[in-house]
PDB file of N, CA, C and O in Angstrom:
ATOM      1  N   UNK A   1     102.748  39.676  76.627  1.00  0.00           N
ATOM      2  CA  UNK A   1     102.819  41.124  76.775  1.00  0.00           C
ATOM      3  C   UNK A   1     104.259  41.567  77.056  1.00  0.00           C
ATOM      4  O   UNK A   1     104.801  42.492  76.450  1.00  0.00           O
ATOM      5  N   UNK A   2     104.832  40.849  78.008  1.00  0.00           N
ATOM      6  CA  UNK A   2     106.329  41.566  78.214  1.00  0.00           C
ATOM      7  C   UNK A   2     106.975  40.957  77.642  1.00  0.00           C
ATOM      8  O   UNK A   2     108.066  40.958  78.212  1.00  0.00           O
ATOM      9  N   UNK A   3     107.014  40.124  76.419  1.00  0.00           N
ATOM     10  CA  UNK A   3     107.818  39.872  75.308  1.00  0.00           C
ATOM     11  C   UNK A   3     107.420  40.858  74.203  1.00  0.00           C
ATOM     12  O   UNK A   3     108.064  40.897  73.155  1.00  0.00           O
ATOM     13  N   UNK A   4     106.715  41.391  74.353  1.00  0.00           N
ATOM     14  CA  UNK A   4     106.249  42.673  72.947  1.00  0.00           C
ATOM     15  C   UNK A   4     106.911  43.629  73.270  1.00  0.00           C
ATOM     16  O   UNK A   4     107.572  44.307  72.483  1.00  0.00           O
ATOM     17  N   UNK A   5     106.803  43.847  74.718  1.00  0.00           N
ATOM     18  CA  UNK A   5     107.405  44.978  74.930  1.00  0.00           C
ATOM     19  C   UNK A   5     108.872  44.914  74.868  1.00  0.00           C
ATOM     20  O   UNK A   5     109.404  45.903  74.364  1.00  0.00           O
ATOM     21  N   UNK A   6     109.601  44.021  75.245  1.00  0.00           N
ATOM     22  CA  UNK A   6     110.909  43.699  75.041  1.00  0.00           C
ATOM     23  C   UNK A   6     111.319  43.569  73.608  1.00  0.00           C
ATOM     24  O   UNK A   6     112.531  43.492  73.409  1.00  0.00           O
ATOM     25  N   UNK A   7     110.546  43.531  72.613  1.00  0.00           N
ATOM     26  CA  UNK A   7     110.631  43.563  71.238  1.00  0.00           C
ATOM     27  C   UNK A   7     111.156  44.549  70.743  1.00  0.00           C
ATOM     28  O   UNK A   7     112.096  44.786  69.984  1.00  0.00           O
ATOM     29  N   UNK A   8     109.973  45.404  71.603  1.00  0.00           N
ATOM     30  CA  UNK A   8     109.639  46.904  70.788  1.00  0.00           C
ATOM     31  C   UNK A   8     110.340  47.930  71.610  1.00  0.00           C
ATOM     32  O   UNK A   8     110.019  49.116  71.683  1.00  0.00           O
ATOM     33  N   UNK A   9     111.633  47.170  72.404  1.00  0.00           N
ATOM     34  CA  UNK A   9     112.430  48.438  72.848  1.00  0.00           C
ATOM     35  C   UNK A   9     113.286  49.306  72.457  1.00  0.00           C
ATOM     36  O   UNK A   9     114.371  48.861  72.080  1.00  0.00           O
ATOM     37  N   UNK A  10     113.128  50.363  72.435  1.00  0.00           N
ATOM     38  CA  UNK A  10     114.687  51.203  71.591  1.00  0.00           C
ATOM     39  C   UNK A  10     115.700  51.020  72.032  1.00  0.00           C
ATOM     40  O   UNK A  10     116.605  50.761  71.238  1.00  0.00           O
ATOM     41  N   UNK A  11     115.962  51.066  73.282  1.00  0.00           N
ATOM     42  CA  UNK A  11     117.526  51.200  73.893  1.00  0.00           C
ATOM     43  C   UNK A  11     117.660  52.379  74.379  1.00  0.00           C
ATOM     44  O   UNK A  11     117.093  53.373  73.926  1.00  0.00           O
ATOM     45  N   UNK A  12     118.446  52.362  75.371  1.00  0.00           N
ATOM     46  CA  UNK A  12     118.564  53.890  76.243  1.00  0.00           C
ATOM     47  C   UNK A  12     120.107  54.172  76.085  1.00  0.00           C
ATOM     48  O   UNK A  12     120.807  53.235  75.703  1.00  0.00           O
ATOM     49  N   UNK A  13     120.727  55.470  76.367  1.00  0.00           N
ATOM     50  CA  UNK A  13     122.057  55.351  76.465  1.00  0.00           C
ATOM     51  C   UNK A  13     122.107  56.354  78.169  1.00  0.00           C
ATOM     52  O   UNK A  13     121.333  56.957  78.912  1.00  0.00           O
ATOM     53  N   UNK A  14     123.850  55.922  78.051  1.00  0.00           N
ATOM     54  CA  UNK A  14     124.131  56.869  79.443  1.00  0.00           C
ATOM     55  C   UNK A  14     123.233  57.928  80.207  1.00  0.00           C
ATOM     56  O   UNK A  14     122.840  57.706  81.353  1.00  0.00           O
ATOM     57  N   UNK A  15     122.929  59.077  79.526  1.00  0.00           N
ATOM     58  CA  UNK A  15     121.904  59.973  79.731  1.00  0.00           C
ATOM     59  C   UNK A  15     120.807  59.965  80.114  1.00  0.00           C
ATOM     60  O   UNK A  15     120.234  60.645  80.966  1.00  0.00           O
ATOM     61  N   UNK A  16     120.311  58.735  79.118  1.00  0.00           N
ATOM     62  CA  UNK A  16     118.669  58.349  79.834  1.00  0.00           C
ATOM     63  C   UNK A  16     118.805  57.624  81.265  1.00  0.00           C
ATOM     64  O   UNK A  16     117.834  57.532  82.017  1.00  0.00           O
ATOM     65  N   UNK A  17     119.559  57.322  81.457  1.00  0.00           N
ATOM     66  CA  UNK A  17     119.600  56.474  82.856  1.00  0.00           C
ATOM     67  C   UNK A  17     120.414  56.980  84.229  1.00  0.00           C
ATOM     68  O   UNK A  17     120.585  56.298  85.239  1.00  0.00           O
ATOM     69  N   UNK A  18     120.818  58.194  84.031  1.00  0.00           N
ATOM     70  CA  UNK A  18     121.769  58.621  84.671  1.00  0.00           C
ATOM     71  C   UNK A  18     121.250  58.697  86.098  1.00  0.00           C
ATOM     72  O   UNK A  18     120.050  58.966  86.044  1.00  0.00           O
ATOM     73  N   UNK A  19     121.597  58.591  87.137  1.00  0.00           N
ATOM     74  CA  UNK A  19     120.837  59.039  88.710  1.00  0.00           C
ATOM     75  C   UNK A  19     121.866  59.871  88.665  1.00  0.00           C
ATOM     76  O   UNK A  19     123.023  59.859  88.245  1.00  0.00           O
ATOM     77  N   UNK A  20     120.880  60.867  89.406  1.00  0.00           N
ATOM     78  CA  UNK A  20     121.287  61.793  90.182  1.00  0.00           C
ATOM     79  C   UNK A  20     121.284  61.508  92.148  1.00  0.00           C
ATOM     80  O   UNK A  20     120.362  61.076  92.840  1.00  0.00           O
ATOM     81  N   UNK A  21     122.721  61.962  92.582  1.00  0.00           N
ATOM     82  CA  UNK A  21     122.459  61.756  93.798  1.00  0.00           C
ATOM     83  C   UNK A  21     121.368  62.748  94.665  1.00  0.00           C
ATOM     84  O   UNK A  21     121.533  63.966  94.610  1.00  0.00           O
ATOM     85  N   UNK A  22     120.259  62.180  95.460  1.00  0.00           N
ATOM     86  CA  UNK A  22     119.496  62.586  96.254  1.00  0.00           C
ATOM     87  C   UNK A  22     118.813  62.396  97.435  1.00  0.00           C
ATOM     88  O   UNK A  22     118.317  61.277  97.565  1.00  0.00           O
ATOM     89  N   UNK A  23     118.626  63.314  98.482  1.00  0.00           N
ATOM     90  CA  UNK A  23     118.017  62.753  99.570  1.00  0.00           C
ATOM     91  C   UNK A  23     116.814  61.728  99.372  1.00  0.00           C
ATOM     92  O   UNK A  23     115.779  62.137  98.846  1.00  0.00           O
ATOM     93  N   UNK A  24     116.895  60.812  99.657  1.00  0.00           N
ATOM     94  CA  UNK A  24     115.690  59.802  99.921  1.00  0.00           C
ATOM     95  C   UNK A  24     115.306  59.280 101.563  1.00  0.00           C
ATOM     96  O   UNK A  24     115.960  59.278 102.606  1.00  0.00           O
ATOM     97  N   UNK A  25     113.859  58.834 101.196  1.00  0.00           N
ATOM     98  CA  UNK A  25     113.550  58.406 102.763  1.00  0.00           C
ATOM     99  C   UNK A  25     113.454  56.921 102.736  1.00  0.00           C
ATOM    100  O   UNK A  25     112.845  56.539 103.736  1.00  0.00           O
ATOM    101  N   UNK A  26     113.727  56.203 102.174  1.00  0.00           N
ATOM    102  CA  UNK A  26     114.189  54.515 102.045  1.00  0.00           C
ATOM    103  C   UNK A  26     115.310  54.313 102.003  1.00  0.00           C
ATOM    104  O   UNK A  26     116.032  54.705 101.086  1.00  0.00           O
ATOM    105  N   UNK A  27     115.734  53.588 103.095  1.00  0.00           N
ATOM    106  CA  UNK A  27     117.178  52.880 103.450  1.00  0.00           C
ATOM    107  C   UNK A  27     117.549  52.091 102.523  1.00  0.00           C
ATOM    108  O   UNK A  27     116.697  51.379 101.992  1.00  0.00           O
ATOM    109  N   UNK A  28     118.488  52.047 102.235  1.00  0.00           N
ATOM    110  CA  UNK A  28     119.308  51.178 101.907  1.00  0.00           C
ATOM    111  C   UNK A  28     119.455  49.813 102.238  1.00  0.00           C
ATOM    112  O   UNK A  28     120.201  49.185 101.487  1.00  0.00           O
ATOM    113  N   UNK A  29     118.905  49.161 103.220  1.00  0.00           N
ATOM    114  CA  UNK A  29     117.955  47.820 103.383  1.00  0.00           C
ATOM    115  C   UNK A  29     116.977  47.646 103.041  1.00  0.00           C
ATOM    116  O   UNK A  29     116.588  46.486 102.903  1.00  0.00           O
ATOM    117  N   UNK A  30     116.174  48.705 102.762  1.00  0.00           N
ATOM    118  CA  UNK A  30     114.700  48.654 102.458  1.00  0.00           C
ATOM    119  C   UNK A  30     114.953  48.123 100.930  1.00  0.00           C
ATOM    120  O   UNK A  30     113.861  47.677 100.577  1.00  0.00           O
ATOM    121  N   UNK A  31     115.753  47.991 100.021  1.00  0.00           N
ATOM    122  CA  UNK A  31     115.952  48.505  98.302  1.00  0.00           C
ATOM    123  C   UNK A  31     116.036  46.611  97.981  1.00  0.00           C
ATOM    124  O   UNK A  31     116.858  45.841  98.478  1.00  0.00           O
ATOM    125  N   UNK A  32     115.136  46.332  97.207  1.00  0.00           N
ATOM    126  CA  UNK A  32     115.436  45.379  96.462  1.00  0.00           C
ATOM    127  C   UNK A  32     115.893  45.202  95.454  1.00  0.00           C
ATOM    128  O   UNK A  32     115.340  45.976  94.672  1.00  0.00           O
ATOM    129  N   UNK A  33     116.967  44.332  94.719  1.00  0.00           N
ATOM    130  CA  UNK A  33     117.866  44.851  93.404  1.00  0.00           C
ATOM    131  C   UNK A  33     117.592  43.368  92.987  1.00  0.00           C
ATOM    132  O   UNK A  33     118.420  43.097  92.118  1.00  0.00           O
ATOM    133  N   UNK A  34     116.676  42.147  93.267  1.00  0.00           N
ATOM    134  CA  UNK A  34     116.838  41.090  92.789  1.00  0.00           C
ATOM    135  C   UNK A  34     116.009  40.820  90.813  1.00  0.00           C
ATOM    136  O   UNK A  34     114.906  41.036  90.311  1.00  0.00           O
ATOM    137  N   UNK A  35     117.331  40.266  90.320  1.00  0.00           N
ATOM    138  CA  UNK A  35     116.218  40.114  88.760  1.00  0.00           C
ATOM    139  C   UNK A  35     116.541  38.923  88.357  1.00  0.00           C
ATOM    140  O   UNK A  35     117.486  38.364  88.915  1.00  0.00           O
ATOM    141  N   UNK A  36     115.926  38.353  87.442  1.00  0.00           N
ATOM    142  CA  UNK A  36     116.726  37.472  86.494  1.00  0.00           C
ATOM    143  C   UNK A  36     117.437  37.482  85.504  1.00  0.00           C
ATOM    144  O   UNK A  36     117.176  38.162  84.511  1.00  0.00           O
ATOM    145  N   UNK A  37     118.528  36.671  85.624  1.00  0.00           N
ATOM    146  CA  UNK A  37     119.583  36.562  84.893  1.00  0.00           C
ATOM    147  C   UNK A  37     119.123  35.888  83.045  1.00  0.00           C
ATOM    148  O   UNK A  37     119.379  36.317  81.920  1.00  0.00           O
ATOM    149  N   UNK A  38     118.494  34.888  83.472  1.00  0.00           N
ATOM    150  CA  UNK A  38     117.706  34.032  82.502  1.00  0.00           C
ATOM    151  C   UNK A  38     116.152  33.461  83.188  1.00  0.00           C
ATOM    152  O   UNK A  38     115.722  33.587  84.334  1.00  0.00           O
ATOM    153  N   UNK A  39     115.602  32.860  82.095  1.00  0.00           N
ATOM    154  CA  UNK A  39     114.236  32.518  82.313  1.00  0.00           C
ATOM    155  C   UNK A  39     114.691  30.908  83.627  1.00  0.00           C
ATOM    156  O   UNK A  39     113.729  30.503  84.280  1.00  0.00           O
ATOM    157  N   UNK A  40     115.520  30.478  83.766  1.00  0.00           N
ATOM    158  CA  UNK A  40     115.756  30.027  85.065  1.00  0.00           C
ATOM    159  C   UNK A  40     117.354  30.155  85.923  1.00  0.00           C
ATOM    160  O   UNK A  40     117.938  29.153  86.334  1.00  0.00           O
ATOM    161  N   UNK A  41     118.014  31.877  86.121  1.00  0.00           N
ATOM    162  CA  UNK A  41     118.941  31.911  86.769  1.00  0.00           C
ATOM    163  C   UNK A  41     118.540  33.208  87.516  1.00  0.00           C
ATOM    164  O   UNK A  41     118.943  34.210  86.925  1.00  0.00           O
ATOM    165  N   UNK A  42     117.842  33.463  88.675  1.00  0.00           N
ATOM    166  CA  UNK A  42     117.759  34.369  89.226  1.00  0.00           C
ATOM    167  C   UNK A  42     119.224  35.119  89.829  1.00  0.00           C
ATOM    168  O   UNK A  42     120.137  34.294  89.806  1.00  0.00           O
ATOM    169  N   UNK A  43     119.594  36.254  90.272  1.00  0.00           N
ATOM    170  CA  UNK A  43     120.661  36.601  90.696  1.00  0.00           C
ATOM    171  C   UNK A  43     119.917  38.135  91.757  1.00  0.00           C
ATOM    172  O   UNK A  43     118.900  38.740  91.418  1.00  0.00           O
ATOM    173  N   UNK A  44     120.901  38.516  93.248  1.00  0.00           N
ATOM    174  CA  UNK A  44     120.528  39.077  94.205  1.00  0.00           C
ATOM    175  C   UNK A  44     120.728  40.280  93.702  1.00  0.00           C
ATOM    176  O   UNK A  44     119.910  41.147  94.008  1.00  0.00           O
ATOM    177  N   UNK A  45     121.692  40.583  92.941  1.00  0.00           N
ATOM    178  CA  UNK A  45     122.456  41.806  92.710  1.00  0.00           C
ATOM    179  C   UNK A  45     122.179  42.156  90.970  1.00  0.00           C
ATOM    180  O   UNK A  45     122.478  41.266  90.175  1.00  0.00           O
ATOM    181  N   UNK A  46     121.802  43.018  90.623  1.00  0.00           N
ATOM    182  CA  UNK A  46     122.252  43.365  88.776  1.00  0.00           C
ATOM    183  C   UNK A  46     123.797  43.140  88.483  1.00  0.00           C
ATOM    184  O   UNK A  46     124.292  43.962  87.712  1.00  0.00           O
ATOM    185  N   UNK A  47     124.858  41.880  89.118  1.00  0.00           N
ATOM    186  CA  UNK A  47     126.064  42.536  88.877  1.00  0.00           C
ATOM    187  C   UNK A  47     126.295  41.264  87.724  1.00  0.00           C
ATOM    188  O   UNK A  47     125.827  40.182  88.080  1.00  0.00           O
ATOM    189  N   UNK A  48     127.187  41.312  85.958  1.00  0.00           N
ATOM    190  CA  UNK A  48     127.549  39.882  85.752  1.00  0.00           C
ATOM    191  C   UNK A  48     128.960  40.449  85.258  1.00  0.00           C
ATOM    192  O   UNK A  48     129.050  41.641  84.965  1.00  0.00           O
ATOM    193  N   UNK A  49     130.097  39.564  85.161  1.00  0.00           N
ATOM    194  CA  UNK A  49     131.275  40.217  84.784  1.00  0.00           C
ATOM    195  C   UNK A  49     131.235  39.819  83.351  1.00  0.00           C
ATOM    196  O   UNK A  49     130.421  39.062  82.821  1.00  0.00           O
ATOM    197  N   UNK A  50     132.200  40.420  82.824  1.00  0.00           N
ATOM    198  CA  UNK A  50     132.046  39.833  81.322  1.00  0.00           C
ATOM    199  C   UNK A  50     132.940  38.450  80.840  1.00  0.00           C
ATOM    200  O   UNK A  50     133.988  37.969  81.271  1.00  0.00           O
ATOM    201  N   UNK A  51     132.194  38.128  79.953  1.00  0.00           N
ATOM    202  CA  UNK A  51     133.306  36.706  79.497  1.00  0.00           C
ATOM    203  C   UNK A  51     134.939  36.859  78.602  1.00  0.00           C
ATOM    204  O   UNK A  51     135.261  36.421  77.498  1.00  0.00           O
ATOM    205  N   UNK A  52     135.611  37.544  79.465  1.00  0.00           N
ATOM    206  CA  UNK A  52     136.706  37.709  78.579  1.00  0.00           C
ATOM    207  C   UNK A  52     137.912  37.317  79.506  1.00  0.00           C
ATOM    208  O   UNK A  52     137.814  37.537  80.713  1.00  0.00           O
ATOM    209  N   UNK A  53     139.205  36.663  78.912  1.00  0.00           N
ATOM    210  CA  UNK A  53     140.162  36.200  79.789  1.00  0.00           C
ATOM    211  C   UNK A  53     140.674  37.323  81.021  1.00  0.00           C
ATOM    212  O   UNK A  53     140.824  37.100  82.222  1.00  0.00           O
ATOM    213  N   UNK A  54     140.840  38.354  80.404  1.00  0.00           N
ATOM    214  CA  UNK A  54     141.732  39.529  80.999  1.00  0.00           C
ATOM    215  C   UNK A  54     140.805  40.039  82.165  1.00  0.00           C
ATOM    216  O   UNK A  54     141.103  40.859  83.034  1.00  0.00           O
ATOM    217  N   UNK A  55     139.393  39.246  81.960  1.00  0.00           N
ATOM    218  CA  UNK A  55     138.329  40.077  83.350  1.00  0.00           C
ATOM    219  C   UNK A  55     138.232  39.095  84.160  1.00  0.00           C
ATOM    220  O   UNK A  55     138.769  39.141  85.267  1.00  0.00           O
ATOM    221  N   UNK A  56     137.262  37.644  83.580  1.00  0.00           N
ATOM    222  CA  UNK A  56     136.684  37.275  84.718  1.00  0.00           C
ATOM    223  C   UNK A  56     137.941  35.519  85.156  1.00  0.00           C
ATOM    224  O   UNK A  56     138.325  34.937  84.141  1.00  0.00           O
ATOM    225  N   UNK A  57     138.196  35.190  85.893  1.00  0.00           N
ATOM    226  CA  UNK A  57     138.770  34.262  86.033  1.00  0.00           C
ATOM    227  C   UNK A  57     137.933  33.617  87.382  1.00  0.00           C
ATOM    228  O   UNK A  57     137.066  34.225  88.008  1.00  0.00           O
ATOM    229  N   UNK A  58     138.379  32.332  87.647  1.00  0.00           N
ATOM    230  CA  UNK A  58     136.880  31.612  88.946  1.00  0.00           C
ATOM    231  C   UNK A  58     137.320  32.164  90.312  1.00  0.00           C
ATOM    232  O   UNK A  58     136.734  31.820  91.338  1.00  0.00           O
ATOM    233  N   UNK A  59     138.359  33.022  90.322  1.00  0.00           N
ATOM    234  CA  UNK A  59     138.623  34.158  91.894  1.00  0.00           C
ATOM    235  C   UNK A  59     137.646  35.159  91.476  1.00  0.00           C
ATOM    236  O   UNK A  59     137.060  35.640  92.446  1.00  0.00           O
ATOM    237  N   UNK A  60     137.401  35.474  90.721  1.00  0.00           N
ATOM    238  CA  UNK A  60     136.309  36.757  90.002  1.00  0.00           C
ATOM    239  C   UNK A  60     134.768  36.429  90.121  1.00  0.00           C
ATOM    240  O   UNK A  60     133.799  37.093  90.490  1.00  0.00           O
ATOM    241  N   UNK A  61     134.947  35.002  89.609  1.00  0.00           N
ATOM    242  CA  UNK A  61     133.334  34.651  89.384  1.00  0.00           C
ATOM    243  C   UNK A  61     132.638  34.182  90.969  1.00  0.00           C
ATOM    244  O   UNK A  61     131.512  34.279  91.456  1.00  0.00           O
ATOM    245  N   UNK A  62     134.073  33.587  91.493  1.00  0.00           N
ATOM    246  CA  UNK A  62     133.040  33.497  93.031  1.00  0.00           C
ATOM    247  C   UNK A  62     133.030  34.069  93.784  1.00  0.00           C
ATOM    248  O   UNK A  62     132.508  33.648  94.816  1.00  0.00           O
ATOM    249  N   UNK A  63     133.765  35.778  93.732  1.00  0.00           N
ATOM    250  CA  UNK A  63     133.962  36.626  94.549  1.00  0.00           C
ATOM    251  C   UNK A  63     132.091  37.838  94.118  1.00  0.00           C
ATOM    252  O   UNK A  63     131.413  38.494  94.909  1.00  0.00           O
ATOM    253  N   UNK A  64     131.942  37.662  92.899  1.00  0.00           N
ATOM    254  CA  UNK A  64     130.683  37.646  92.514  1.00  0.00           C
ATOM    255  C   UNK A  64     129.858  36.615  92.722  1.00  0.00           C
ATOM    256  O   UNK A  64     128.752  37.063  92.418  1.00  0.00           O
ATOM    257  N   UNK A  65     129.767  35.816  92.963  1.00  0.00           N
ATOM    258  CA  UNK A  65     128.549  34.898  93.432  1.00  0.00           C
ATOM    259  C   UNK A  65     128.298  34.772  94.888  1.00  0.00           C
ATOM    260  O   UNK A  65     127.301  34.339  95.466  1.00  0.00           O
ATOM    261  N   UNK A  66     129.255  35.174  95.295  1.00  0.00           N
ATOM    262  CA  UNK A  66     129.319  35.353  96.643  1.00  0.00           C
ATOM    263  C   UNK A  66     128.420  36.561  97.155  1.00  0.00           C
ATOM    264  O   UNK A  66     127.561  36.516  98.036  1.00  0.00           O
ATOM    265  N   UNK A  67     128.863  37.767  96.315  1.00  0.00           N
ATOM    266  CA  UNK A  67     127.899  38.958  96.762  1.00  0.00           C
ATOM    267  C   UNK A  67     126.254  39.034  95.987  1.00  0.00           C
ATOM    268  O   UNK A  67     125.440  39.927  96.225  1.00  0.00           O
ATOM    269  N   UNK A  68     126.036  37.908  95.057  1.00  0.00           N
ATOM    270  CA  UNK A  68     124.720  37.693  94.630  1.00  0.00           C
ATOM    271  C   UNK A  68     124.886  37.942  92.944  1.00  0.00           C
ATOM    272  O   UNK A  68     123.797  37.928  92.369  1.00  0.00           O
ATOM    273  N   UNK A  69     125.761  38.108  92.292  1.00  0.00           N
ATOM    274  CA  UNK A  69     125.819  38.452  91.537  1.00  0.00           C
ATOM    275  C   UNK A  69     126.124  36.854  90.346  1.00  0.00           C
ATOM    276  O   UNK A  69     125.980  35.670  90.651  1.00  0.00           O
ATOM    277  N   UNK A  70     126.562  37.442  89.019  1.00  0.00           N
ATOM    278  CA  UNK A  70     126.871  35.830  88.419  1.00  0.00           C
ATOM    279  C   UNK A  70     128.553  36.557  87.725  1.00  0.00           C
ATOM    280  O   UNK A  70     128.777  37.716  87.376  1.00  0.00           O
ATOM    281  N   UNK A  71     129.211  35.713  87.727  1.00  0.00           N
ATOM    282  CA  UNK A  71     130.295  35.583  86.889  1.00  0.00           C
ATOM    283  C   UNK A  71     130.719  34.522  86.069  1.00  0.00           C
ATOM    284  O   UNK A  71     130.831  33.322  86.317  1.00  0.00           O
ATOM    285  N   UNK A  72     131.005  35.385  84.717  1.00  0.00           N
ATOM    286  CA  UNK A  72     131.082  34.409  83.129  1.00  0.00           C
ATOM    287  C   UNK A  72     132.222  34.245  82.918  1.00  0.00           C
ATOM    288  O   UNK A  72     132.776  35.263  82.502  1.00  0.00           O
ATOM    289  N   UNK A  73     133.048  33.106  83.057  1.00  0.00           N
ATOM    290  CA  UNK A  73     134.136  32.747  82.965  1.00  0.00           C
ATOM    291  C   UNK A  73     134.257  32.061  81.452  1.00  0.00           C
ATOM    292  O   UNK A  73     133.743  31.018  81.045  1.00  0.00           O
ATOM    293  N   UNK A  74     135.327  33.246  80.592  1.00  0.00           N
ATOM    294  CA  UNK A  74     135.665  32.800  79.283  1.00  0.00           C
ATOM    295  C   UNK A  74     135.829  31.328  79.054  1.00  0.00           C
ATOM    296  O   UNK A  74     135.625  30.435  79.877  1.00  0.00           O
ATOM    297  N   UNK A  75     136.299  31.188  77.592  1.00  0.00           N
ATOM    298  CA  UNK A  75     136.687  29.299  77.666  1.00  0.00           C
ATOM    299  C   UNK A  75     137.763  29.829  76.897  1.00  0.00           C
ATOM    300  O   UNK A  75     137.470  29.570  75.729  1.00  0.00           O
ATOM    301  N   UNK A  76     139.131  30.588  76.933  1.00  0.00           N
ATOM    302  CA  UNK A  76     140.091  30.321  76.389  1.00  0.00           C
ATOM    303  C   UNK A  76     140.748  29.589  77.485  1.00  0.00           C
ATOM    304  O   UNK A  76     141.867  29.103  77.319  1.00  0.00           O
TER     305      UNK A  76
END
């Protein structure tokens, strides 16, 4: 089932996803942001850097793994 649906997705852009800032009554501890990265790399945070020389280097990738996130360190 949630491979069909992942099939049959259109894609959203900027607009469709935009938040708006608003009062809420759930803290900011209360908020879980954990997903998977792959079918076995879970990660704490939605954060991954991209694989390109000029971004991620291994001060980058473990300054992200550190906060839960993953960093993709190019191979040039």
């Amino acid at each position: 089932m949630e491979k069909e649906r992942f099939l049959n997705f259109e894609g959203l852009t900027f607009d469709d996803i935009l938040l708006v800032p608003e009062k809420s009554a759930i803290l900011p501890k209360e908020v879980d942001v954990f997903t998977k990265f792959s079918r076995n790399i879970d990660i704490n945070i939605p954060l991954v850097s991209a694989a390109m020389d000029t971004v991620t280097e291994s001060r980058l990738a473990i300054a992200i793994a550190r906060e839960g996130g993953i960093g993709i360190i190019h191979k040039n």
